[in-house]
N, C-alpha and C positions, 0 to 999 in steps of 0.2 A: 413395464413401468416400475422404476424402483420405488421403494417407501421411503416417503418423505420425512427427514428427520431434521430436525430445529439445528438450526445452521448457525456458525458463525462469520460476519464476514469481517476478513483483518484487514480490508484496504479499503474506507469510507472517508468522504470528504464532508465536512458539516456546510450545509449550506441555509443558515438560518439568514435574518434580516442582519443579527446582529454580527454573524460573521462576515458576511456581503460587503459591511464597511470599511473591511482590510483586504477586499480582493480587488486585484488589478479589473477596471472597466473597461481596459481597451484587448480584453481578451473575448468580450461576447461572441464577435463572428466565429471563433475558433469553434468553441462551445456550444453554439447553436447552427450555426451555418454549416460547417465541417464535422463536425462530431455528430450532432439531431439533436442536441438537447432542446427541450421543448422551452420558447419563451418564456413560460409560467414558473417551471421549473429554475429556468437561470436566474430568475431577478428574488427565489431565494421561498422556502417552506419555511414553516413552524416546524417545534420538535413532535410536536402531536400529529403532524400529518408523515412522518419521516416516520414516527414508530407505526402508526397505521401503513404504510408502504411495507416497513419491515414485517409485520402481522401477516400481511398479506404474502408474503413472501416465506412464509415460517423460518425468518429469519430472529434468532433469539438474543445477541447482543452483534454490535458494531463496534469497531474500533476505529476512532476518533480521529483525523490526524490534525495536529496543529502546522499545518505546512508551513515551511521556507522557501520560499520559490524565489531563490536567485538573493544576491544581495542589495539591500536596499538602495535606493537611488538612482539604479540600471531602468531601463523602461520594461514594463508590464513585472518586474518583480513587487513580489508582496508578501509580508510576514503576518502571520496568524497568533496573534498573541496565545499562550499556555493557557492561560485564565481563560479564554473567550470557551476553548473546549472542556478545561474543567469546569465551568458553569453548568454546560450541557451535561456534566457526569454526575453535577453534583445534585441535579434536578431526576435525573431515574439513573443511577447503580448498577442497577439493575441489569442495564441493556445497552452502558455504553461503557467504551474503556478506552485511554489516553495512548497518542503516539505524539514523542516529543519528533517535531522538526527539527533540523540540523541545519547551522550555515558555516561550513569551513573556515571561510574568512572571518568569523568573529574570533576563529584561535582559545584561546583558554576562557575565555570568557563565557564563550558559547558551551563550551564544556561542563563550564558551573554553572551556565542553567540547564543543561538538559541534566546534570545531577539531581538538582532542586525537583524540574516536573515529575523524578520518581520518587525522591523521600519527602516530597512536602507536596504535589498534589497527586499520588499517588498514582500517573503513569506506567504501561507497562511495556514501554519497549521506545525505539526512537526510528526515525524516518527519516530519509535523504533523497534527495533527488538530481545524481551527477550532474546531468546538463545543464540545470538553472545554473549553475557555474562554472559552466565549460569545462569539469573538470571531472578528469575518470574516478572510476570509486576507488583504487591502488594508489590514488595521488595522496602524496606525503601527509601534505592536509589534512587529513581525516584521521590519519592515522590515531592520533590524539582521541578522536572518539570510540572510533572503536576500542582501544583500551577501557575509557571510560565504561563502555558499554558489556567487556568483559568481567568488570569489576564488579558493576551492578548486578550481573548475570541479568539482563536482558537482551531479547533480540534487537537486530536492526535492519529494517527493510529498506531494499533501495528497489526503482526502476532502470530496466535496464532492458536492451533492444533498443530501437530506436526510437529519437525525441520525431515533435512535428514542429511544425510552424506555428506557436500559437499567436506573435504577434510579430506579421512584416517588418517590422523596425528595429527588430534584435531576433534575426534567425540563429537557433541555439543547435549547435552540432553532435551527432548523437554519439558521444564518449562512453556511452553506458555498455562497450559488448562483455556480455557475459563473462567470455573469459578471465574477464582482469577479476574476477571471483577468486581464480584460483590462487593467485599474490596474496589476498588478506586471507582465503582460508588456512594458506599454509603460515603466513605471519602469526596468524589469529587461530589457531586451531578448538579454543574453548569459545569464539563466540560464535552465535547463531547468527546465521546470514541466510536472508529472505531476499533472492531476485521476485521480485514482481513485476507484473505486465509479464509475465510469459518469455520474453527475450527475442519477443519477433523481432527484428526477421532470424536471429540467431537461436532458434529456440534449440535446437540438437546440441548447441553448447551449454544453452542452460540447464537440460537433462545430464549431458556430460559430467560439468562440474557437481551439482547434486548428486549423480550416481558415485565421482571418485573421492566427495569429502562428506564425510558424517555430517557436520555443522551446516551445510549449505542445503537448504531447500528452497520452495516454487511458490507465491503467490501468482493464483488464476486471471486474476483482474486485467480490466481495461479493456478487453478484447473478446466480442462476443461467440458464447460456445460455439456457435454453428459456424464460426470460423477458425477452430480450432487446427492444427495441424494436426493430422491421423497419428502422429508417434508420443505427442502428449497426453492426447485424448488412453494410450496405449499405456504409458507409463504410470497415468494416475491406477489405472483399472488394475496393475501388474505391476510389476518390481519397485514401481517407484509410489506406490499406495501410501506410505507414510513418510512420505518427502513434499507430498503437495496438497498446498490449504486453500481455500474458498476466498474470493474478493471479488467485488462490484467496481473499486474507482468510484460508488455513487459521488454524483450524479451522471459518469461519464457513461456507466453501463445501470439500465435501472433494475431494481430488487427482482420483482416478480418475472417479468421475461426473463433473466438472466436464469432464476431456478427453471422455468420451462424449458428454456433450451437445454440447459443440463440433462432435467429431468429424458427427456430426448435422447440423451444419449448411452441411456440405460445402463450405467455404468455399476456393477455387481455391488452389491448390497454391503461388503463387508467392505470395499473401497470408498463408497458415496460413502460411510461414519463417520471414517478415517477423514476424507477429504474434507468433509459441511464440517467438522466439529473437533472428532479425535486428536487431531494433528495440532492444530490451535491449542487444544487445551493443555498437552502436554509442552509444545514450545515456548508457550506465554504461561506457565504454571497459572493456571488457570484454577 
């Protein structure tokens, strides 16, 4: 059993009451039917019971994210106001930290706000998520941000493997394969690029791309340990020790089980640092 050290997790979803009222309603069955999230859970915590979950989990801060999922007026798309999440940051500091959402099709606009959430509500990196827009992360579009996002010198995390069904009435196709990594790493070679969810079912590409460009590393999230693939589980423990960081997706995987299967998978003491904490702190200057 390894020793448990105060974790960060960089891929959390705030599910308060107050955010609840900008998420799409007709994604529940996904969420609880498909996924397990528990009823009580989906219709939305307090932040006192989230940092209680996090305590319990020796988890020591979270990062925030203000999703964009999709653009607005498509069905089950929903945008997460900035302020709704810096409220939450601005209630404990201490334990939570900002990721702006990204929506391509706002073009320059979108641009100057995800500048604004890092120099005016202090933000430390921005988030994507290809499929809400049908649209790979290499696509032209973005490009614009990623500059943005080099300039600032923040990261920016996307998901990438494959989407699901979250809602029958707009099946989203999963554009997210790893590989197109390697088009912005070498466009982009100063900014930091974060595949999360793992890159199932492609995940030996998403070790790939991580092992041939310095700037690209691995969020853990979405997909629980004990269904890890043996070559990742491999990579964190061994050459790729400080390429891959800690995440939940909460509510999608929860705090405390999530460390237990870990902890499970007794992964060498100088890797589990690097992985709960090390790695985070130095990508997000922390």
């Amino acid at each position: 059993m390894i020793k448990r050290v105060k974790a960060i997790d960089i891929v959390v979803n705030l599910w308060t009451d107050e955010a609840m009222k900008y998420r799409s309603k007709s994604n529940q069955s996904f969420f609880v039917d498909k996924i397990g999230i528990s009823k009580e859970t989906y219709q939305g915590i307090s932040l006192k019971e989230m940092l209680n979950r996090m305590d319990d989990a020796d988890i020591e801060i979270s990062f925030l994210i203000a999703n964009k999922n999709g653009q607005l007026g498509l069905p089950s798309s929903s945008h997460l106001p900035y302020e709704v999440v810096a409220d939450a940051i601005k209630k404990h500091p201490d334990r939570f930290k900002g990721l702006a959402g990204i929506d391509p099709t706002e073009g320059m606009k979108g641009v100057r706000s995800l500048e604004r959430s890092i120099s005016e509500l202090g933000f430390i990196g921005a988030h994507f998520y290809p499929h809400w827009f049908d649209m790979p992360p290499n696509h032209a579009r973005v490009y614009p941000f990623y500059a943005k996002c080099v300039e600032l010198d923040i990261p920016i995390q996307m998901q990438v493997g494959q989407s699901l069904v979250y809602n029958p009435e707009r099946r989203l196709r999963s554009v997210g394969r790893p590989i197109y990594l390697d088009d912005i790493a070498c466009d982009f070679p100063e900014l930091k690029l974060i595949g999360i969810h793992i890159g199932i079912p492609w995940t030996d590409e998403m070790i790939a791309m991580a092992w041939k460009h310095e700037n690209v590393f691995i969020g853990s999230d979405a997909h629980s340990p004990k269904y890890w693939p043996p070559q990742f589980i491999n990579y964190i423990n061994t050459y790729g020790k400080k390429k891959v960081m800690f995440g939940t997706d909460f509510p999608v995987l929860g705090f405390e089980k999530t460390r237990k299967q870990i902890d499970e998978l007794n992964l060498r003491n100088d890797a589990a640092e690097l992985f709960f904490r090390e790695n985070a702190i130095k990508l997000y200057n922390l």
